[in-house]
C-alpha positions as CSV (number, residue, x, y, z in Angstrom):
1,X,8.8,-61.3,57.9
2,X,7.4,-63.4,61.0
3,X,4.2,-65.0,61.3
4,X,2.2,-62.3,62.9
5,X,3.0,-59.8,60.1
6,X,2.6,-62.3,57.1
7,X,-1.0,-63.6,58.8
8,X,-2.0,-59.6,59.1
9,X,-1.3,-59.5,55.2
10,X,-3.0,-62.8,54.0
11,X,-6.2,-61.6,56.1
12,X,-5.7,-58.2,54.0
13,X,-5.9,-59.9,50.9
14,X,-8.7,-61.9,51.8
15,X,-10.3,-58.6,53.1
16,X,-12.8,-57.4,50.3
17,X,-13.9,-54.0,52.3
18,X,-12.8,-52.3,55.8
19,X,-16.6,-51.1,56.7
20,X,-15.9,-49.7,60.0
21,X,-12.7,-47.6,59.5
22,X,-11.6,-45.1,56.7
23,X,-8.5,-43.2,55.5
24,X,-8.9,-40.1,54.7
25,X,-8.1,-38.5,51.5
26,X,-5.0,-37.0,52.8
27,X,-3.4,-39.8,54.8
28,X,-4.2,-41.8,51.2
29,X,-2.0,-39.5,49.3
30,X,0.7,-39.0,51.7
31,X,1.0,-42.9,51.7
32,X,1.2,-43.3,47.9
33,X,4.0,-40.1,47.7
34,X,5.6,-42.0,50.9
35,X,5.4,-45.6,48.8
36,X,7.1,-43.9,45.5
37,X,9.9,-42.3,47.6
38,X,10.2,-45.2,49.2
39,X,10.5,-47.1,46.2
40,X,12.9,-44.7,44.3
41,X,15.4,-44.7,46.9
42,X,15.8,-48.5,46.5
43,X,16.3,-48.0,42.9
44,X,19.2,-45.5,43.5
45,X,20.8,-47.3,45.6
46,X,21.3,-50.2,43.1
47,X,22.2,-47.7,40.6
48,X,24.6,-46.2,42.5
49,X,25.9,-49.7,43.2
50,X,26.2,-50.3,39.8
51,X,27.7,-47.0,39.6
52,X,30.5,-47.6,42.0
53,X,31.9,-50.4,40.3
54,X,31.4,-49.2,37.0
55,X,35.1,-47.7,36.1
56,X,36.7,-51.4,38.1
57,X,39.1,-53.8,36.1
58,X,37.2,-56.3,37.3
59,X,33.9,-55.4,35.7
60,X,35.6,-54.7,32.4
61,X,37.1,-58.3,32.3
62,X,33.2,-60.2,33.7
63,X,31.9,-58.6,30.7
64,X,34.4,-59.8,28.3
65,X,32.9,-62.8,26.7
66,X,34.5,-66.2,25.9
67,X,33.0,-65.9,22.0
68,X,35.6,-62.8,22.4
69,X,38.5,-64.8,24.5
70,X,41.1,-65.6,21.5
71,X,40.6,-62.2,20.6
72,X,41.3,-60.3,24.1
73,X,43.1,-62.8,25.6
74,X,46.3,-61.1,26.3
75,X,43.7,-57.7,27.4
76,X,42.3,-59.8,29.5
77,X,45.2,-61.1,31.3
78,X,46.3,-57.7,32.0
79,X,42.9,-56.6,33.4
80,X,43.0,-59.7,35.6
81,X,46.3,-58.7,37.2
82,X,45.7,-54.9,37.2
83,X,42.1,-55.4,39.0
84,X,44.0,-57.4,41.8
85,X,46.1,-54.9,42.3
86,X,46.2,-52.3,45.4
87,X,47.5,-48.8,45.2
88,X,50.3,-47.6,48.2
89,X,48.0,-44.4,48.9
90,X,44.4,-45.8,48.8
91,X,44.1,-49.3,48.6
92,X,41.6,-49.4,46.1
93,X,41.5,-51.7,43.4
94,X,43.0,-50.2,40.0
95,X,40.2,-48.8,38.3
96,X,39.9,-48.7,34.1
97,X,41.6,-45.3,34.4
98,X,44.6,-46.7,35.8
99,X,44.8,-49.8,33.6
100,X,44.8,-47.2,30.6
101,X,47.6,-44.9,32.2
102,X,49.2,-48.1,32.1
103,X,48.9,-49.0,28.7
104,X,49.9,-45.5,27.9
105,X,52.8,-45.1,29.2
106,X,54.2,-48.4,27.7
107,X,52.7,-46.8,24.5
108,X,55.0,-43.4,25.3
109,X,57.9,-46.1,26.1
110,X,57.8,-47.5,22.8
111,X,57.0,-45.1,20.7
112,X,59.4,-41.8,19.5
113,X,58.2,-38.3,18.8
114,X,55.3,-36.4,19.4
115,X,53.4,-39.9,20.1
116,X,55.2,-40.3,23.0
117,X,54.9,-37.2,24.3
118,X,51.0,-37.8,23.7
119,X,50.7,-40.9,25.2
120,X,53.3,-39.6,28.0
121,X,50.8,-36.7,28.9
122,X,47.9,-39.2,28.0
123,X,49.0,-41.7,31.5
124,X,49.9,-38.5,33.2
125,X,46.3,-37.5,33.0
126,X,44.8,-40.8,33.4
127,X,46.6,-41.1,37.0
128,X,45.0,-38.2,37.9
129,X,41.7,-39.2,36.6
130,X,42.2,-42.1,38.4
131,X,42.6,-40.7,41.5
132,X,39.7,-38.3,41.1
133,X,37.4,-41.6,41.1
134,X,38.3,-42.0,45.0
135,X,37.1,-38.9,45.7
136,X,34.1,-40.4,43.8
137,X,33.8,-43.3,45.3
138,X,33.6,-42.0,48.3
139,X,31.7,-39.4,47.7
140,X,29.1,-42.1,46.4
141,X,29.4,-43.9,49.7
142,X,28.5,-41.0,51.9
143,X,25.3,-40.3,49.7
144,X,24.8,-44.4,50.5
145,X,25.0,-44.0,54.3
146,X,22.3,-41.0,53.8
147,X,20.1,-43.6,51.8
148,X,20.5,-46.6,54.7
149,X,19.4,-43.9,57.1
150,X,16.3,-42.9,54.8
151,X,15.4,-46.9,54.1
152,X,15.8,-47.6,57.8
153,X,13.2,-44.8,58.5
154,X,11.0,-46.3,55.7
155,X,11.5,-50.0,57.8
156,X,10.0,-48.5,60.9
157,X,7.1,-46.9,59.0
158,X,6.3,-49.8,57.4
159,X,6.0,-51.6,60.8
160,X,3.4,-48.9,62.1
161,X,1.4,-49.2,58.8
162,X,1.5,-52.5,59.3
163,X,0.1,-52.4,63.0
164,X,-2.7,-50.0,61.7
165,X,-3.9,-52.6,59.4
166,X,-3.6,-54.9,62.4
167,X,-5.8,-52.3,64.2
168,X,-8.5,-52.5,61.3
169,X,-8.6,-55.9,61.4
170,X,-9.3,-55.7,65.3
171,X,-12.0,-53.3,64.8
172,X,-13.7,-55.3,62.2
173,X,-13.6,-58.7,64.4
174,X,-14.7,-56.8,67.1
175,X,-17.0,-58.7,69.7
176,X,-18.1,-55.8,71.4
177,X,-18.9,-52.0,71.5
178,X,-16.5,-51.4,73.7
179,X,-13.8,-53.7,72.2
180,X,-14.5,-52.1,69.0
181,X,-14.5,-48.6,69.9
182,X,-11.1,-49.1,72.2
183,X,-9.6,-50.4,69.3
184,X,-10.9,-47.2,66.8
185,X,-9.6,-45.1,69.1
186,X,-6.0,-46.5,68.9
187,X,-6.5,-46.9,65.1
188,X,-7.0,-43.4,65.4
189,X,-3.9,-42.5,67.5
190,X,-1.8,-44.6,64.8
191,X,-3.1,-43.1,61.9
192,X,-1.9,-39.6,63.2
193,X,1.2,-41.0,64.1
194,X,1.8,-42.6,60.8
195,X,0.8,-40.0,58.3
196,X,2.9,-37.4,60.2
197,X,5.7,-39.7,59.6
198,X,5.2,-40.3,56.2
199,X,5.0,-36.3,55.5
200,X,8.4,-36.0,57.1
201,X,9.6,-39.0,55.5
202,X,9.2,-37.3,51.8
203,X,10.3,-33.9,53.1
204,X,13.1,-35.1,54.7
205,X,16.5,-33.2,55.0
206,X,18.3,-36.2,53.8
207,X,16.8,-35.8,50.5
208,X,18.2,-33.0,49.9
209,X,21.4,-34.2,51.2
210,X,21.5,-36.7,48.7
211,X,20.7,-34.9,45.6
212,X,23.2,-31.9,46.5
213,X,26.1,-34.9,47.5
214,X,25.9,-36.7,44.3
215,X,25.3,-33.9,42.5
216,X,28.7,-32.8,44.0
217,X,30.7,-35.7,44.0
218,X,30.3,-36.1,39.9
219,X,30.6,-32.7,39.6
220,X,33.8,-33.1,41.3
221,X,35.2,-36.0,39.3
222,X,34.0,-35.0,35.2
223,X,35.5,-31.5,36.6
224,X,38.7,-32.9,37.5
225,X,39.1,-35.6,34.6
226,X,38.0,-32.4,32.3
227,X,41.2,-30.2,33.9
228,X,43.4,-33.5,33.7
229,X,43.2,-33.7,30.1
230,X,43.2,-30.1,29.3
231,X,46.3,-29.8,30.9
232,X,48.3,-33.0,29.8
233,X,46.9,-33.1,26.0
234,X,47.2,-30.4,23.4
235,X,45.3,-30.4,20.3
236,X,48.4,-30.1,18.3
């Protein structure tokens, strides 16, 4: 923030009551839905973050402890190489899906019998669970670009609200009637200009866009990880 728009706030604070100018009750409650939406679409976009990486090696292994190191070591070792590792196809770092394929197909190596044909059809499914989670991940970062759009919007909003409490300042400080009535009428002007903003902020398309593309991408992958194991595993 520079020093323009951190001295508008501190005189804010330091502002018991704005006696010449007034919101109105709607531009008030459009402002507090804008500041919630606002708000909840910096949330998800940590969550879905935290959500993309969720299924890596690599987090598996950060949140092994070392009270638990003698225990896991040799699980941890193979995480450590696995989550390095690079697929031909996608690049993408193995994910806990293929680190179990993995173990279950040495499983099927090792074992005779209808255990190895388990485990067999066990990796077989995995892999394609596995690559189901690309489709997720990307999926996830499409519904990302849709929030940066939405939380650029909410930047440039921010800046006009900002310049009308700059305005309201003016109009109070006012030295004259016509200083202080030229500088109402663009407090005016703004507040329009803002509070139609913030109306199509929270009933913007993207919205929409975003609900209906997550909804789709994890419909997508628990529907193919659901047909992946149907197929591969009986219930013999």
């Amino acid at each position: 923030m520079d020093y323009a728009k951190l001295k508008t706030r501190l005189k804010d604070k330091f502002t018991k009551e704005y006696k010449k100018t007034q919101h109105t009750g709607a531009y008030l409650d459009a402002e507090k839905e804008y500041k919630k939406t606002r708000e909840s679409i910096k949330i998800m976009e940590i969550e879905l973050q935290a959500l993309q990486q969720a299924f890596t090696t690599s987090s598996i292994y950060d949140n092994i402890t070392s009270s638990l190191a003698s225990g896991l070591e040799l699980v941890k070792e193979s995480i450590k190489k696995q989550g390095r590792a690079r697929t031909e196809v996608s690049k993408e770092e193995v994910d806990v899906f293929g680190l179990f394929a993995g173990s279950s197909l040495v499983l099927a190596n090792n074992t005779a019998g209808e255990a190895s044909r388990q485990f067999e059809g066990l990796s077989y499914s995995l892999k394609k669970v596995s690559a189901s989670r690309v489709q997720l991940k990307e999926g996830i970062n499409r519904v990302m670009d849709l929030l940066k759009e939405l939380k650029d919007m909410s930047l440039e909003i921010d800046d006009s609200r900002l310049k009308i409490l700059d305005l309201r300042q003016c109009v109070e400080a006012a030295r004259s009637a016509e200083e202080e009535e030229k500088y109402k009428q663009e407090y005016t002007e703004q507040t329009s200009k803002v509070y139609e903003e913030m109306k199509r902020f929270t009933e913007s398309p993207e919205l929409s866009e975003i609900a209906l593309g997550l909804a789709g991408a994890l419909r997508g992958f628990f529907g193919d990880a659901y047909d992946a194991m149907a197929e591969s595993i009986s219930d013999k």
